[in-house]
NUFI-311541 format. One record per residue (C-alpha): residue number from 1; residue in three letters; chain; y, x, z. Coordinates in nm, 3 decimals, always signed. Layout:
[node NUM 'Ala' 'A' [Y X Z]]
...
This chain:
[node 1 'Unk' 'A' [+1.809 -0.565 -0.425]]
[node 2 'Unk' 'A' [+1.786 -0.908 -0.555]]
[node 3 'Unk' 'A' [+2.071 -1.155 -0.374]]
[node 4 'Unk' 'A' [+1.919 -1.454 -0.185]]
[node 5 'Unk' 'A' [+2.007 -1.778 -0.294]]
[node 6 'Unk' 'A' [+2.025 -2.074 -0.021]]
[node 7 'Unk' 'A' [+1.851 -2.377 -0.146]]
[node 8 'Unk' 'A' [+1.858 -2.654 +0.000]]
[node 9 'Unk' 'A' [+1.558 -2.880 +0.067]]
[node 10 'Unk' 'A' [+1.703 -3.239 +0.080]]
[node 11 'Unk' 'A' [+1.605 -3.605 +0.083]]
[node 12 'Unk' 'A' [+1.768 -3.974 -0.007]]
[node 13 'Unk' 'A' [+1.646 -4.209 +0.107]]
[node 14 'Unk' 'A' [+1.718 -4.529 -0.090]]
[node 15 'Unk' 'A' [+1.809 -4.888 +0.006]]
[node 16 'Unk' 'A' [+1.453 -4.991 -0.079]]
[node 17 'Unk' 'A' [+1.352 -4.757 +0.181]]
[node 18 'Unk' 'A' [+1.127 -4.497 -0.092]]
[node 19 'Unk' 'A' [+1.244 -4.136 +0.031]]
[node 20 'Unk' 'A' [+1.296 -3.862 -0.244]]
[node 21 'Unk' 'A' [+1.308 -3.455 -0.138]]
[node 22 'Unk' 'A' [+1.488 -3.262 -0.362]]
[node 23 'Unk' 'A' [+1.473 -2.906 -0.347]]
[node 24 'Unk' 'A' [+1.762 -2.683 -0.574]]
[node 25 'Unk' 'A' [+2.104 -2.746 -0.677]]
[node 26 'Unk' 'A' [+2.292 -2.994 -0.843]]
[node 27 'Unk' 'A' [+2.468 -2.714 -1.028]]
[node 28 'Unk' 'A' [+2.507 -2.513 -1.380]]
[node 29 'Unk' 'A' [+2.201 -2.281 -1.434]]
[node 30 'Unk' 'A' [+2.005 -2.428 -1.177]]
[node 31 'Unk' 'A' [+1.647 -2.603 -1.182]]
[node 32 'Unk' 'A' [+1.596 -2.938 -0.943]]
[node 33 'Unk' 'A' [+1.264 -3.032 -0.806]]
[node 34 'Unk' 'A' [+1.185 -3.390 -0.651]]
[node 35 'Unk' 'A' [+0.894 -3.570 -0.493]]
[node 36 'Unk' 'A' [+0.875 -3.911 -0.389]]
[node 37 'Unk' 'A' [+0.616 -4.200 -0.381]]
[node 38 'Unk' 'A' [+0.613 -4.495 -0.602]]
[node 39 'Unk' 'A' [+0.853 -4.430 -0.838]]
[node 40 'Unk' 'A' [+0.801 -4.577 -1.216]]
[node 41 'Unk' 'A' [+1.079 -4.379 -1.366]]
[node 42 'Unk' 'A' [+1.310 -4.103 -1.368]]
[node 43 'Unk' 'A' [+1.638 -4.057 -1.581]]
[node 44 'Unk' 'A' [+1.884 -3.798 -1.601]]
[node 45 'Unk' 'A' [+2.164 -3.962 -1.831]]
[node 46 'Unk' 'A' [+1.954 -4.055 -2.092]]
[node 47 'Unk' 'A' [+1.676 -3.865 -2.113]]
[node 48 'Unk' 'A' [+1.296 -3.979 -1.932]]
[node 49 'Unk' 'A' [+1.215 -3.712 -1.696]]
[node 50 'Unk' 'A' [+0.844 -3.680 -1.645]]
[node 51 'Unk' 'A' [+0.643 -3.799 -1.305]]
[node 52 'Unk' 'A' [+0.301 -3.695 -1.242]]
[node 53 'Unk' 'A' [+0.085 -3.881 -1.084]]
[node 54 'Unk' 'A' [+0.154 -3.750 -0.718]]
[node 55 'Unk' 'A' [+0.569 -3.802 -0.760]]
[node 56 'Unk' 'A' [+0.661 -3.468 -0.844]]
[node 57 'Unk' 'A' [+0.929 -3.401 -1.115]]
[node 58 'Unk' 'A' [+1.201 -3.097 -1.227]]
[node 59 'Unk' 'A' [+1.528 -3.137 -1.395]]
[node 60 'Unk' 'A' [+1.737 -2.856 -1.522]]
[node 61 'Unk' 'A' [+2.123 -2.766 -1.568]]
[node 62 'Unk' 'A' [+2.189 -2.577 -1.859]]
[node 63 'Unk' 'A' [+2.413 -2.260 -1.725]]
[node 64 'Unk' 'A' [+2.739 -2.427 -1.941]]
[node 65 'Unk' 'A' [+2.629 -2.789 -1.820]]
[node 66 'Unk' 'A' [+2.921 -3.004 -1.717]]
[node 67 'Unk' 'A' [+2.941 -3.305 -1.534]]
[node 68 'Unk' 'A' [+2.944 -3.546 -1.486]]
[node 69 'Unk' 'A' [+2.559 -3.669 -1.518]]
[node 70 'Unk' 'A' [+2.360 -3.944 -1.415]]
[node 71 'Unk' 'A' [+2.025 -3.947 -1.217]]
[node 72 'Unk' 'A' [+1.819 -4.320 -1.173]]
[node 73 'Unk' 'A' [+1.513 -4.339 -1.019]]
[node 74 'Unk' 'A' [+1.335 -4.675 -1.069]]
[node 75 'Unk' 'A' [+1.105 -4.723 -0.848]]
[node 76 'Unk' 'A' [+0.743 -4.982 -0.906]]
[node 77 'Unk' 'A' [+0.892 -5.205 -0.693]]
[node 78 'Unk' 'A' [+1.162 -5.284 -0.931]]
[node 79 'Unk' 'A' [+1.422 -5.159 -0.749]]
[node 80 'Unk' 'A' [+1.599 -4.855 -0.878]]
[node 81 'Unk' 'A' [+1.897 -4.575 -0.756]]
[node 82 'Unk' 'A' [+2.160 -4.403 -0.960]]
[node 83 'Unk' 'A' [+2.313 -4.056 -0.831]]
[node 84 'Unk' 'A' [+2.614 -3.937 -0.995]]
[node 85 'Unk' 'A' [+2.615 -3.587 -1.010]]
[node 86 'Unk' 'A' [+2.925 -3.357 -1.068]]
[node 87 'Unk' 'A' [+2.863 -3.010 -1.162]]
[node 88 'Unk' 'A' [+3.150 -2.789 -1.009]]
[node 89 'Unk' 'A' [+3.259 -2.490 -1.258]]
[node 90 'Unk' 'A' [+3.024 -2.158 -1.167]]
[node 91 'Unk' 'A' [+3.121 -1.804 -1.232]]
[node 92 'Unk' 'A' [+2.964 -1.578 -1.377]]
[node 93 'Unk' 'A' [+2.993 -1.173 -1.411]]
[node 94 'Unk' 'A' [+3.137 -1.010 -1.674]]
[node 95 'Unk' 'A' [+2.908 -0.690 -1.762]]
[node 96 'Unk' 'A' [+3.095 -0.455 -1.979]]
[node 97 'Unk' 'A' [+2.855 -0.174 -2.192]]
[node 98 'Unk' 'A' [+3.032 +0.088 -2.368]]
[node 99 'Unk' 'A' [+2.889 +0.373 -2.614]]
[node 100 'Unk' 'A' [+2.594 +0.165 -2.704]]
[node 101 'Unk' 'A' [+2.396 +0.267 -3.037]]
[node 102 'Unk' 'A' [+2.522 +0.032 -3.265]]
[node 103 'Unk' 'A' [+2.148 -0.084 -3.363]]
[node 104 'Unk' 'A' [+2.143 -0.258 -3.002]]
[node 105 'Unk' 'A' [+2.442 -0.432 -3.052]]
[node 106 'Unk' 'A' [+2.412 -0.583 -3.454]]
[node 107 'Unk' 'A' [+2.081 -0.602 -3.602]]
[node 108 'Unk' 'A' [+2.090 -0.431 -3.941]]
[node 109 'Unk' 'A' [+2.084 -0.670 -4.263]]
[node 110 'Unk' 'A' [+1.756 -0.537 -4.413]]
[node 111 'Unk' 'A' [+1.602 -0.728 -4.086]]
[node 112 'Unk' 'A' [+1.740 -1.029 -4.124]]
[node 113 'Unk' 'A' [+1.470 -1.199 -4.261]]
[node 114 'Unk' 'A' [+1.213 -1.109 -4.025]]
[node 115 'Unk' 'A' [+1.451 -1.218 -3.746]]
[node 116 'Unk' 'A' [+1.437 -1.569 -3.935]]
[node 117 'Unk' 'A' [+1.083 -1.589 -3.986]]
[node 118 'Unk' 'A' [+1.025 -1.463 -3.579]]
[node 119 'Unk' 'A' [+1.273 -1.750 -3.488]]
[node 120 'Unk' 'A' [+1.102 -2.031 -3.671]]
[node 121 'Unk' 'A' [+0.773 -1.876 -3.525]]
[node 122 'Unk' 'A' [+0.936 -1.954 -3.148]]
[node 123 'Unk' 'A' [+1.080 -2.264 -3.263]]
[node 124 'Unk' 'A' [+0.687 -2.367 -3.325]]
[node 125 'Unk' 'A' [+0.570 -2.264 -3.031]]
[node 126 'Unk' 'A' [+0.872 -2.434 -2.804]]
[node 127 'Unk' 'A' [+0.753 -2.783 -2.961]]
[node 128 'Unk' 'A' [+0.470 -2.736 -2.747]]
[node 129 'Unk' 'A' [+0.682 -2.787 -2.448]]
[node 130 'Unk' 'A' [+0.670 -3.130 -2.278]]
[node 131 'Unk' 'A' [+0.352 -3.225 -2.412]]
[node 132 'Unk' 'A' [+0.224 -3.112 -2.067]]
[node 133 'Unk' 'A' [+0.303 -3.385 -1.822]]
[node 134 'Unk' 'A' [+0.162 -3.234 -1.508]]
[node 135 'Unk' 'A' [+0.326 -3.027 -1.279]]
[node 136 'Unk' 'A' [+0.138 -2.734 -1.319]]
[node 137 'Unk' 'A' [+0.460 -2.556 -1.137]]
[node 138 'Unk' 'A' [+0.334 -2.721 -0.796]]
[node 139 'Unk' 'A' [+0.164 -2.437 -0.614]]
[node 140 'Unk' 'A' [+0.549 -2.275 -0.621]]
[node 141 'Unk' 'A' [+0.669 -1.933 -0.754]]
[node 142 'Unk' 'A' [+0.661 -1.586 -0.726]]
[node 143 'Unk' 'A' [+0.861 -1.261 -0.861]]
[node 144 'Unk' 'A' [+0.679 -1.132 -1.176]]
[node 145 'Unk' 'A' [+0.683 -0.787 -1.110]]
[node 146 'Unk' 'A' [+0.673 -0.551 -0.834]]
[node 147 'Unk' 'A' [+0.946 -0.334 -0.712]]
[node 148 'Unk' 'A' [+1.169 -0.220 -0.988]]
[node 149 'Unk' 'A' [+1.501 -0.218 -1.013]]
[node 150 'Unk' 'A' [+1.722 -0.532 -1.099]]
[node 151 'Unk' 'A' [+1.943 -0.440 -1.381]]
[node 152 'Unk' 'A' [+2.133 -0.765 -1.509]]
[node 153 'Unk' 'A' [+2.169 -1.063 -1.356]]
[node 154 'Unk' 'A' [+2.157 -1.404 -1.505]]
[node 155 'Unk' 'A' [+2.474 -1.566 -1.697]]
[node 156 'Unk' 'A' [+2.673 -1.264 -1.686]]
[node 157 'Unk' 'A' [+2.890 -1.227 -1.997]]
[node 158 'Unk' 'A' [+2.779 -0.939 -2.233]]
[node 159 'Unk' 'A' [+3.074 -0.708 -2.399]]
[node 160 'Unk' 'A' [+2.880 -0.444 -2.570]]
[node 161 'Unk' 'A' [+3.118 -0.169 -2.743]]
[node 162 'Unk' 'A' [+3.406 -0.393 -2.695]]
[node 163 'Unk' 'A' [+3.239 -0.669 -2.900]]
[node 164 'Unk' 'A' [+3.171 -0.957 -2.641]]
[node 165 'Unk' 'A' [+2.837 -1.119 -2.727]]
[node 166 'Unk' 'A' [+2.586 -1.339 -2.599]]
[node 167 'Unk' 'A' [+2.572 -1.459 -2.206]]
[node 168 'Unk' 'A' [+2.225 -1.301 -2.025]]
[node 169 'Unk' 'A' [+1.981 -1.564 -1.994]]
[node 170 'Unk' 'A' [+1.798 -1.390 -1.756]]
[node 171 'Unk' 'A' [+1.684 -1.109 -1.475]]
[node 172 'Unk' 'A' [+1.624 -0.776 -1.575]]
[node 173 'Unk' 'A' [+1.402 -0.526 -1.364]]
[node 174 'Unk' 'A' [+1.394 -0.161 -1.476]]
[node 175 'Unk' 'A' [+1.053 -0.025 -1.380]]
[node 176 'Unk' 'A' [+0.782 +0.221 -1.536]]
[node 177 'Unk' 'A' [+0.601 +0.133 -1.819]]
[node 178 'Unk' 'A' [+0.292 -0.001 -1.769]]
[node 179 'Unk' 'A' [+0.398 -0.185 -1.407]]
[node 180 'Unk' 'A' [+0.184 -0.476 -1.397]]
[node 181 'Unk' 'A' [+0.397 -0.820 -1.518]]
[node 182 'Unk' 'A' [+0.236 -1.169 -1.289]]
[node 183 'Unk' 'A' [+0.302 -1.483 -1.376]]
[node 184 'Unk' 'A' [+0.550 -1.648 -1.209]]
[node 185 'Unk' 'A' [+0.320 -1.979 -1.148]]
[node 186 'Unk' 'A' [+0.034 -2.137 -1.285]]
[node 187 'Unk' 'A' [+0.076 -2.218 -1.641]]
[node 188 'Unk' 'A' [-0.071 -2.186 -2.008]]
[node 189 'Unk' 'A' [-0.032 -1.957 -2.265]]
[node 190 'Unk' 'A' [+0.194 -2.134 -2.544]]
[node 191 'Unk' 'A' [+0.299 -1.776 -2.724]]
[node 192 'Unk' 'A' [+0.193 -1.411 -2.709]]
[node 193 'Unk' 'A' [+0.383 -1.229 -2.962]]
[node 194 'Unk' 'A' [+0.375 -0.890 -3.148]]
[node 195 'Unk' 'A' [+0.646 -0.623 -3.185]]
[node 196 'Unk' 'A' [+0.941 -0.911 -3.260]]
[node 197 'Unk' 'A' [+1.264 -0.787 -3.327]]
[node 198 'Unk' 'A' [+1.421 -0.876 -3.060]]
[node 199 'Unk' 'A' [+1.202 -0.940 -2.741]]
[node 200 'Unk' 'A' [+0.919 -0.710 -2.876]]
[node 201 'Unk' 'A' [+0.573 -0.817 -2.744]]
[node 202 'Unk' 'A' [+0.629 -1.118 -2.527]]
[node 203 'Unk' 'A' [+0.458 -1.407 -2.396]]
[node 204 'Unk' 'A' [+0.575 -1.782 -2.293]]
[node 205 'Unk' 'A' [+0.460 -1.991 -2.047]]
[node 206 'Unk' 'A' [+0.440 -2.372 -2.001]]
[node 207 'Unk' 'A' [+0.453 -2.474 -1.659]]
[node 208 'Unk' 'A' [+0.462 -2.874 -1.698]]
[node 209 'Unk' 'A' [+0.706 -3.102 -1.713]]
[node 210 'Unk' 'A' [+0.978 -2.882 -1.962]]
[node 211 'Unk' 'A' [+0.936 -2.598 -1.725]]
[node 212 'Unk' 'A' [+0.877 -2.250 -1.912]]
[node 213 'Unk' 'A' [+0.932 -1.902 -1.841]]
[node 214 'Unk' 'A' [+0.944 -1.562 -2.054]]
[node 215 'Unk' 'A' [+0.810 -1.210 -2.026]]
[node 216 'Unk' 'A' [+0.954 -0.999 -2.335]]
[node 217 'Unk' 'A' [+0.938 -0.623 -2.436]]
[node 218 'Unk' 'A' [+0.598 -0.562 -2.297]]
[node 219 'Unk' 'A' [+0.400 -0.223 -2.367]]
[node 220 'Unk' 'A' [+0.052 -0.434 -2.356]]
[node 221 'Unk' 'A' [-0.016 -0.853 -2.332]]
[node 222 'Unk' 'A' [-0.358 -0.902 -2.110]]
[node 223 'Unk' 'A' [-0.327 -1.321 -2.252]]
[node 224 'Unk' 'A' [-0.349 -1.491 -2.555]]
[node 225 'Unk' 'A' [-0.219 -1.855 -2.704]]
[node 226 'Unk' 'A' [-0.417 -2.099 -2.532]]
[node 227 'Unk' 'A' [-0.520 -1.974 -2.181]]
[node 228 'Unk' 'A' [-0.453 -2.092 -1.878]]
[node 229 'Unk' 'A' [-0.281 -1.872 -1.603]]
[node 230 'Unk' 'A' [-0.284 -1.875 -1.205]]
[node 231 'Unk' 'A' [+0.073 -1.801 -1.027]]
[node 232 'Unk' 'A' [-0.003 -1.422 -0.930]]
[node 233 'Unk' 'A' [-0.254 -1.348 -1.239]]
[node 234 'Unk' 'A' [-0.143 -1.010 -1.465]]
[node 235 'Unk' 'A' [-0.037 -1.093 -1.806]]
[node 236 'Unk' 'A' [+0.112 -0.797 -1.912]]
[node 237 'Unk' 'A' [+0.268 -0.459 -1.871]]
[node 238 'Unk' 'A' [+0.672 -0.326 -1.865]]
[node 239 'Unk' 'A' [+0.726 -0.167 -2.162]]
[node 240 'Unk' 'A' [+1.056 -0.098 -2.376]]
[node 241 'Unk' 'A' [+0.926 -0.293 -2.699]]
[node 242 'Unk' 'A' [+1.153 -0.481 -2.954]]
[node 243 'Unk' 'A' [+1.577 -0.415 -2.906]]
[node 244 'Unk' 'A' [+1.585 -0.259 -2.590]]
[node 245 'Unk' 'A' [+1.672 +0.070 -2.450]]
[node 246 'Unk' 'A' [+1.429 +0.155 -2.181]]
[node 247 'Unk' 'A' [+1.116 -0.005 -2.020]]
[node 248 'Unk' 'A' [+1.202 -0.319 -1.833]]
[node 249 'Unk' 'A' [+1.102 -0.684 -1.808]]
[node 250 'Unk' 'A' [+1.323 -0.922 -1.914]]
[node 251 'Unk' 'A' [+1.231 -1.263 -1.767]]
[node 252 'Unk' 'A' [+1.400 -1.625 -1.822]]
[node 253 'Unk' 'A' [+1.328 -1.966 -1.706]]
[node 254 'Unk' 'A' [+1.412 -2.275 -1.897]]
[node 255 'Unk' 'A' [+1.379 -2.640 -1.872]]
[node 256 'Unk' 'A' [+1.290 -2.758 -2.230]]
[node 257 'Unk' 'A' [+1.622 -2.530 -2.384]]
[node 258 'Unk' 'A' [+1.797 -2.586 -2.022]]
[node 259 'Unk' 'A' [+1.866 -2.217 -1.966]]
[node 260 'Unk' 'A' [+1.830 -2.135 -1.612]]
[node 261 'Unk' 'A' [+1.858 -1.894 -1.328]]
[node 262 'Unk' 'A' [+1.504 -1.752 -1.220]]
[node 263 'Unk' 'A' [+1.639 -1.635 -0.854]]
[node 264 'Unk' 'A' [+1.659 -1.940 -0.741]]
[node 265 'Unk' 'A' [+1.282 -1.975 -0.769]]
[node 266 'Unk' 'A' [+1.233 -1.661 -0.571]]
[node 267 'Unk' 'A' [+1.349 -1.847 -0.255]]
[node 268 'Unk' 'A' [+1.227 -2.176 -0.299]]
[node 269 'Unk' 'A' [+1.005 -2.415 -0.126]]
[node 270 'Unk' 'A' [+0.887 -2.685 -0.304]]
[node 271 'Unk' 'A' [+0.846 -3.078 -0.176]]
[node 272 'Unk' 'A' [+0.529 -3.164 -0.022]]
């Protein structure tokens, strides 16, 4: 069973008497999401953080982020805040898989360059992100598939064989193939791949505002590039496509290349 996460829904409110609710945590691998009236900007160090038009926003903590970092809200009245935020250290779980085909842990050199080409394919695609200023993410967030068994958790350290590898950017569930796979909330289409290397058939989502999420090593994709999804609507089905070693959905949040921890969302009531 999935662990709960206790999120706190929050507020500030600032000398200039504007209120911001914050729902999240200020922590590594962790998404933020604020609301407030009024407000002109939003900054985290020095990057603009988009505001659409009915004060909602989402920042994100990359899971090796370290503090500290700067939040400033200006506000129309041309007042403005600054939070300083500083990320404490988080843990993560060390998962340790032994007498693993070696094809799972090092890709082969003949495939090397089609693991190039399918990179510079996502690359494309991820330039797409941002370009939607709306919080499409608004209606909140649900699990993307039904039952199934969670499998690996997200930031754990890989050591495959011995070798350690990659951190899990992730949640895994372990289910049958062909379980139905729901997006997680409304969204469009930005990629619906074929039988990649790696994540096998997959499909990315753009939520608004940097927010994105990933559904790899599908058995079928019900979407293409280009349409636009309700929170709940079937994209896909589990399958064991692409480098993996039985059917399962592997799903990942980001913000922009912030890699973050989908549970929280699972838990999470949004600003209103």
């Amino acid at each position: 069973m999935l662990k709960r996460i206790f999120l706190m829904l929050f507020s500030f409110t600032f000398l200039n008497a504007n209120t911001v609710e914050f729902a999240g945590k200020f922590e590594p691998g962790f998404l933020v999401f604020g609301k407030g009236e009024k407000i002109r900007q939003v900054m985290l160090d020095s990057k603009i953080v988009d505001v659409d038009e009915n004060g909602y926003f989402v920042l994100g903590f990359d899971r090796d982020a370290k503090g500290p970092k700067y939040l400033k809200i200006k506000y129309e009245s041309g007042k403005s805040f600054v939070k300083k935020i500083n990320l404490p250290e988080r843990e993560y779980k060390i998962q340790r898989i032994n007498n693993m085909k070696q094809k799972y842990v090092t890709a082969p050199n003949t495939e090397e360059e089609r693991i190039i080409k399918e990179r510079e394919i996502i690359r494309e695609a991820k330039k797409k992100i941002g370009e939607e200023k709306a919080a499409l993410y608004k209606d909140g967030f649900m699990r993307p598939v039904s039952g199934g068994v969670l499998t690996s958790v997200f930031g754990s350290q890989r050591i495959l064989n011995g070798v350690p590898r990659n951190a899990h950017n992730g949640l895994d569930f372990a289910a049958p193939t062909g379980t139905p796979v729901y997006a997680m909330a409304d969204g469009r289409v930005i990629l619906a791949a074929d039988d990649f290397y790696y994540s096998g058939n997959f499909i990315i989502l753009d939520h608004g505002q940097g927010l994105n999420s990933s559904y790899l090593h599908l058995s079928k994709k019900d979407v293409k590039e280009g349409d636009f999804v309700k929170k709940g609507d079937k994209i896909g089905e589990i399958g064991t496509t692409g480098r993996s070693t039985g059917p399962h959905l592997h799903w990942s949040v980001q913000w922009f290349g912030e890699r973050t921890d989908p549970a929280l969302l699972l838990n999470l009531d949004l600003p209103n």
